[in-house]
N, C-alpha and C positions, 0 to 999 in steps of 0.2 A: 129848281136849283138845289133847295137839298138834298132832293132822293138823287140828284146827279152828285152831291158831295156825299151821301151816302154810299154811295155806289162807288165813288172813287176811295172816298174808306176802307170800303169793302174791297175793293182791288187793290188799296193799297195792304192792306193787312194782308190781303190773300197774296200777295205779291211776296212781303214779308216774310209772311209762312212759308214762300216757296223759295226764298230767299233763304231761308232759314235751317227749310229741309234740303235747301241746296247745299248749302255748307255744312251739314249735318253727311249728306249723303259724299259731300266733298272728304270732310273728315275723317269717314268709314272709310273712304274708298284709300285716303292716306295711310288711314290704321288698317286696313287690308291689305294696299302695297306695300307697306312695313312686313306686316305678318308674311306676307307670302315672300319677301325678300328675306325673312328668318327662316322663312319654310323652305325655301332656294335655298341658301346660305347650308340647313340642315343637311337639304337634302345630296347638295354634295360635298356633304363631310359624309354622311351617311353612304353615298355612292362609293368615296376616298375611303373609306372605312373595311365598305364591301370587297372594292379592291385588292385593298392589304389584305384582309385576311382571306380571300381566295388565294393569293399570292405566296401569302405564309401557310397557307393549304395547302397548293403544288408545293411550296418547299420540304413542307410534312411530307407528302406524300413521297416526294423522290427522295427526301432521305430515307422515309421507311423501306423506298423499292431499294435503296443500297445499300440500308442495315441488312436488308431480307438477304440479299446476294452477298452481303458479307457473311452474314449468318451462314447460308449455304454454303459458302466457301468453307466458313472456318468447319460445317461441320464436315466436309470431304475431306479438310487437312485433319481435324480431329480423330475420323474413320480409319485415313490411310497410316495415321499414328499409331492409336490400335493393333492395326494390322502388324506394323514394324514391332510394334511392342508384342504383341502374339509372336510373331517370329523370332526377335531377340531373345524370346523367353524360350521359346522349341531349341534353339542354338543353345543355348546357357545350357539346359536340360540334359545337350547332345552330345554336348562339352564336358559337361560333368561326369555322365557315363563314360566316359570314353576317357576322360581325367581317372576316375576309378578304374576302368577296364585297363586301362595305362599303368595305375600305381600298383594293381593286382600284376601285370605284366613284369615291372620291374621288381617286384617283391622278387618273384619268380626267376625273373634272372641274377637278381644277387642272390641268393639261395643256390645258381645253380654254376652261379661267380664263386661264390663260397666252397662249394662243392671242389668245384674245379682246379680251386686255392689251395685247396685240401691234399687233393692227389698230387698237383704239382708240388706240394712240401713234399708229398709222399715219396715221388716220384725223384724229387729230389736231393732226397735221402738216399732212395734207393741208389741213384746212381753216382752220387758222392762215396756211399761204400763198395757199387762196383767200379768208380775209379781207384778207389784205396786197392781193394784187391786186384784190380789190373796194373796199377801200380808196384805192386807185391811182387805181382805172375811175372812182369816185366825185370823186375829187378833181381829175382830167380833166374829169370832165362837169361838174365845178363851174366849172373854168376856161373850158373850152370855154363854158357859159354865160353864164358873164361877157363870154366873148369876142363870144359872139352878142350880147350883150344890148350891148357897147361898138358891136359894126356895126352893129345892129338903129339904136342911136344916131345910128351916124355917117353912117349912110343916110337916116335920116329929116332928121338934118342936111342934109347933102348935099340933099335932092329939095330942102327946104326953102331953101336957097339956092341950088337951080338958079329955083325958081319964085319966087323973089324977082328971079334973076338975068332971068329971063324977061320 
């Protein structure tokens, strides 16, 4: 009878024990479904996390792909700018000559303006004094007319009283 309440001691203690590491082992297995529902919990923030920033990764990237092509762009309009600007400037350049080769031109014709101002005074000189003397010539030949046309008279007088006298 004792070694049989010995033995139920002993099973009971063992019992205990196992009672004991059962709740122990219940415990962990709580504290380890805790953890791993933090480790869960973690892992998809960590997942949500990964997301984003792959997300905000493609969004880097295609802006960069349409800085890149802006870039490109501006620097084709930059180039073709250049260009327009190289040629505005050959034009300016072309203009300018041709402004000089222009002012040299008109130099040239008033100078030849001038000239020409010159002889038309000249000229018009000249024939303001050969109107004076054709006015002259005219007003002799007018007299001298008269004067023919007084003997033309005084002759036909004259025959006229010689053949009267006759």
């Amino acid at each position: 009878l004792r070694v049989r309440k010995e033995k139920q001691y002993q099973l009971l203690e063992k019992l205990q024990a196992q009672e004991e590491a059962k709740r122990q082992a219940e415990d962990q297995v709580a504290g380890m479904e805790e953890q791993l529902r933090g480790l869960h919990a973690r892992n998809v923030d960590l997942e949500t996390q990964i997301k984003v920033e792959a997300r905000g990764k493609n969004n880097v990237e295609e802006a960069n792909k349409e800085l890149q092509m802006e870039n490109g762009n501006l620097f084709n309009a930059n180039k073709e700018l250049q260009l327009k600007i190289e040629k505005s400037e050959k034009e300016r350049i072309r203009m300018e000559a041709e402004a000089r080769d222009s002012g040299d031109q008109m130099r040239e014709m008033a100078d030849k303006t001038f000239q020409l101002l010159e002889r038309l005074k000249l000229a018009e000189l000249g024939k303001t004094k050969a109107m004076e003397a054709l006015k002259k010539k005219e007003q002799d030949m007018v007299s001298l007319q008269k004067k023919n046309a007084r003997l033309i008279k005084e002759s036909t007088e004259e025959a006229k009283a010689r053949v009267k006298a006759e």
